[in-house]
C-alpha positions as CSV (number, residue, x, y, z in Angstrom):
1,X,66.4,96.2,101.3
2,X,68.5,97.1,104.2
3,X,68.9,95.3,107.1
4,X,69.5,96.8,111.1
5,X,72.2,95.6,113.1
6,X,75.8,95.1,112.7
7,X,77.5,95.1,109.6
8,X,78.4,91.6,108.3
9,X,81.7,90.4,108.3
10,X,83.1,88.9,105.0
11,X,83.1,84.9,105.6
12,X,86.7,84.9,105.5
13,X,87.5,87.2,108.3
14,X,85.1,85.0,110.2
15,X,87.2,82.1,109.1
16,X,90.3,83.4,110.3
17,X,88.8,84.3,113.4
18,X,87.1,81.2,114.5
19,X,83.8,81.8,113.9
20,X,83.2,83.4,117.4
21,X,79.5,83.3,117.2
22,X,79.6,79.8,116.0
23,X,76.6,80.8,113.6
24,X,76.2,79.2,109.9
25,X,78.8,80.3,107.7
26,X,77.7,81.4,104.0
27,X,78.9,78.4,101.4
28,X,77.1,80.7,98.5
29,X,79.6,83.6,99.6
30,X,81.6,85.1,96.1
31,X,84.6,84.2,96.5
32,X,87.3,86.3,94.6
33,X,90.6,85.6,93.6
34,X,93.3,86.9,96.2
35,X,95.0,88.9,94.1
36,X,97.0,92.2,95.1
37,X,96.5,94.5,91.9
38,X,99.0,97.1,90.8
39,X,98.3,100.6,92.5
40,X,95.6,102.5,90.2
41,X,96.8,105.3,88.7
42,X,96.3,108.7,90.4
43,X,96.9,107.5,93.4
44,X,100.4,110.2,94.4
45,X,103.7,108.9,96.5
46,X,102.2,108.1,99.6
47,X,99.0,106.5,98.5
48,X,101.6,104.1,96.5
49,X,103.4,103.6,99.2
50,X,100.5,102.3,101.6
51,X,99.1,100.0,98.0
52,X,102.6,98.6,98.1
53,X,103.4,97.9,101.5
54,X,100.1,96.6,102.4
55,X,98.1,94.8,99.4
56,X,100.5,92.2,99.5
57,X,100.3,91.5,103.1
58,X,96.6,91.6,103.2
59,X,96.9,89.0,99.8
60,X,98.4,86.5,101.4
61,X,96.1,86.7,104.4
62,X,93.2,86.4,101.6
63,X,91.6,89.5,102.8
64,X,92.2,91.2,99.4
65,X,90.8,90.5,96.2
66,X,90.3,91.6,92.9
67,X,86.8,92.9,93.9
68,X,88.4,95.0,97.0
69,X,90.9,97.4,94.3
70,X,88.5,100.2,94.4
71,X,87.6,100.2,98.2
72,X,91.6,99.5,98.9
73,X,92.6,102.3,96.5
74,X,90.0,104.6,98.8
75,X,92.0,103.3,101.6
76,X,95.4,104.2,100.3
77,X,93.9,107.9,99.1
78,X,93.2,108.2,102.6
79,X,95.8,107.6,104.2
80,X,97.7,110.1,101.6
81,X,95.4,112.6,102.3
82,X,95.9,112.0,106.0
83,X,99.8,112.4,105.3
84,X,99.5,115.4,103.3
85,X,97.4,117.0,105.7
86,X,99.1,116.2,108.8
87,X,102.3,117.9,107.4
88,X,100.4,121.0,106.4
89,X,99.0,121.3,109.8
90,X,102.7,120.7,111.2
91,X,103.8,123.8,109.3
92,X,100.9,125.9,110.3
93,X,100.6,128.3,113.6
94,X,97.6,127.5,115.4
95,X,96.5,131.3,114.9
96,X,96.0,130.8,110.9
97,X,93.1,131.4,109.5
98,X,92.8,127.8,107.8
99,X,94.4,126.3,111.0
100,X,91.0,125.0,111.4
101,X,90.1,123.9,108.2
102,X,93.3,121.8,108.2
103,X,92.7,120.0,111.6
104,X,89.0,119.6,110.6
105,X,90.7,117.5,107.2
106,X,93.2,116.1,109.7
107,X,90.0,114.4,111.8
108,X,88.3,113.5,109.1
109,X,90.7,111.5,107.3
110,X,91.6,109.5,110.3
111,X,88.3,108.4,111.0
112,X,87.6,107.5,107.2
113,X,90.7,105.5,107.8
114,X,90.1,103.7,110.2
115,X,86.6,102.9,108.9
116,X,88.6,101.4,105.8
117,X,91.0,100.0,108.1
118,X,88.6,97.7,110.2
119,X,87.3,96.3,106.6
120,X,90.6,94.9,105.6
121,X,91.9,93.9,109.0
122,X,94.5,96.7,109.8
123,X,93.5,97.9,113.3
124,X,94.5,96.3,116.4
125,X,91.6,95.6,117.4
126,X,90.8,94.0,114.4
127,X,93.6,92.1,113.7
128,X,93.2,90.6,117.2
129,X,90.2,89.0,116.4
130,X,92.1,87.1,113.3
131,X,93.7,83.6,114.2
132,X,96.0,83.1,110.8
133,X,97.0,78.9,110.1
134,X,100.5,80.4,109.6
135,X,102.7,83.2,111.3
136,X,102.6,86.3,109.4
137,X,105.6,88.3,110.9
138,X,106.0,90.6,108.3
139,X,102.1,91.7,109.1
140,X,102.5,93.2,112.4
141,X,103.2,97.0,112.8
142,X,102.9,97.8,108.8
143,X,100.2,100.1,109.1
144,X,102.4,102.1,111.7
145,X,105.3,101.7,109.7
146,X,103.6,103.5,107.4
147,X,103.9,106.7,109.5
148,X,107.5,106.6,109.2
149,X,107.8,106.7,105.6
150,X,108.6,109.4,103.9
């Protein structure tokens, strides 16, 4: 049955972040190998890009698992589908007839995104609420630097 309220955080992200509320942490929690699987197939260029870059990052910072290839691999279709759209709309003259329909796909995928972001830790906001043992340089800007890939 479902529950109101907030969605829970994964025990690990509450971990990292110090356990802000303070409240009882859950020993019984599955705990998954962090592993970074290889990119799924049909995923296309940029949604191997993002599995790349990222699932090794987020690995190492335990945040993804074995259990987490199907939600990540959602993730990385997103942001392909962001890409793809984005440059379709850039080619397009706000008077077409699917200009619309493109900006519409445009939104959507960004918010989707970020919805997938937030799970795994890849917003600002969220990754300022994560306080790593160890620096993790090579974390910091790679979901923008994703923008610059071609």
């Amino acid at each position: 049955m479902p529950r109101g309220g907030h969605n829970r955080k994964p025990t690990v992200l509450k971990v990292i972040q110090g356990n802000p509320g303070k409240r009882a942490l859950n020993k019984n929690e599955p705990k998954p190998r962090p592993i970074a699987p290889e990119p799924p197939p049909g995923l296309d260029r940029f949604g191997r890009e993002a599995w790349r870059r990222l699932a090794p990052l987020l690995e190492r910072q335990g945040l993804l698992t074995e259990d987490d290839a199907e939600l990540f691999w959602a993730f990385c279709q997103t942001w392909s589908q962001l890409r793809k759209a984005v440059r379709e709309l850039n080619k397009m003259n706000p008077r077409d007839e699917d200009y619309r329909k493109v900006a519409v796909t445009v939104e959507n995928a960004r918010k989707d995104l970020r919805l997938l972001a937030v799970e795994f830790g890849l917003t600002p906001a969220a990754r300022s609420r994560i306080d790593l043992p160890q620096a993790e340089d090579e974390a910091d800007g790679a979901l923008e630097r994703l923008w610059t890939t071609r």
